[in-house]
C-alpha positions in Angstrom: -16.1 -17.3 3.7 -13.4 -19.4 5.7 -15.4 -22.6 5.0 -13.2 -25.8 4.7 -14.5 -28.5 2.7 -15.3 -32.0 4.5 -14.7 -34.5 2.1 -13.3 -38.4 3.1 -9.7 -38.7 4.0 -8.0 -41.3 2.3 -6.2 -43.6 4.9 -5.0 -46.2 2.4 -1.3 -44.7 2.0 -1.4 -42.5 -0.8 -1.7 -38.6 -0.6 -5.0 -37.6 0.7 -6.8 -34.2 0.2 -7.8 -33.4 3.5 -4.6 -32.7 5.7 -4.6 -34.4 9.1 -5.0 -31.0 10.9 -8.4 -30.7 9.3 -9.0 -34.3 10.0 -8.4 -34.2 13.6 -10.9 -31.5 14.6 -14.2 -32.4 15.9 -16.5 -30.2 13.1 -14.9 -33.1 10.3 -15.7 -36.2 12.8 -19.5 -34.6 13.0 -18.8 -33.8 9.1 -18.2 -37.3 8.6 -20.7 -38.9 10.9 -23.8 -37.0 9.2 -21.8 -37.7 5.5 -22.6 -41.6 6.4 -26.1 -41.3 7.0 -26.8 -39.3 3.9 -25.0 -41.6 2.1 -26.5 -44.7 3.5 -30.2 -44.1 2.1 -28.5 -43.0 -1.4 -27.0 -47.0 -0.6 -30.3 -48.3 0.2 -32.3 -46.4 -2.4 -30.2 -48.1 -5.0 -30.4 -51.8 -3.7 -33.6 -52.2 -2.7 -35.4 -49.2 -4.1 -34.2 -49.5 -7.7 -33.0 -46.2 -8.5 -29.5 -47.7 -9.8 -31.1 -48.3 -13.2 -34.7 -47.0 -13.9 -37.3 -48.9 -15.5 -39.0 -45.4 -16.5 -38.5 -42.6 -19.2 -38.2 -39.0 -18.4 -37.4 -36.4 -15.7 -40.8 -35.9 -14.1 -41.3 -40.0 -13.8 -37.8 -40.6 -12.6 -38.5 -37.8 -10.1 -41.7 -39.6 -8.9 -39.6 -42.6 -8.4 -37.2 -41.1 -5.8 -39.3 -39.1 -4.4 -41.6 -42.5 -3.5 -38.3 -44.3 -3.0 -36.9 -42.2 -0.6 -40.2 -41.7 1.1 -40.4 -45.6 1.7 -36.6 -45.5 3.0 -37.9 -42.7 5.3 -41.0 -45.2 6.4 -38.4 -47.9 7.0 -35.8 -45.9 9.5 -39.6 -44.6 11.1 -40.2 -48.3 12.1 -36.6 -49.1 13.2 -36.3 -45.8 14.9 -39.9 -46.1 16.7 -38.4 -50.2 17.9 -35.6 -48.5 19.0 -37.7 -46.1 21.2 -39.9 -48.7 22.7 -36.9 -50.9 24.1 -35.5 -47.8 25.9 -38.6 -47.6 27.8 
């Protein structure tokens, strides 16, 4: 399928997985750019939303828990996003 996989290069001197001909294109720096906001609510979900340990028993209650975690997360960017909108105006 000719798909190359995006995952983080490491820039801490060792060996890293992706080679810096991959690294240098622009479809990795968009790769990387939407990687970050994906993984920020996963972030934020686990501070404040306590997903990082559950207080509840089974898959279909865990499941409710994200799913109303991540729905609040999605609330939250809403109001920063919408604060944004109203200062470019």
């Amino acid at each position: 399928m000719k798909v190359t996989p995006h995952v983080a290069q490491n820039t801490s001197g060792r060996r890293s997985a992706v080679p810096d001909a991959i690294a240098q294109t622009d479809g990795y720096a968009v790769s990387q750019q939407k990687r970050k906001l994906i993984e920020q609510g996963f972030g934020w979900a686990k501070t404040v939303g306590r997903i990082r340990q559950v207080m509840v028993r089974g898959l279909e209650r865990i499941d409710q828990l994200f799913v109303l975690t991540m729905a609040a997360y999605n609330l939250t960017r809403m109001r920063t996003l919408g604060q944004i909108r109203l200062q470019a105006q």
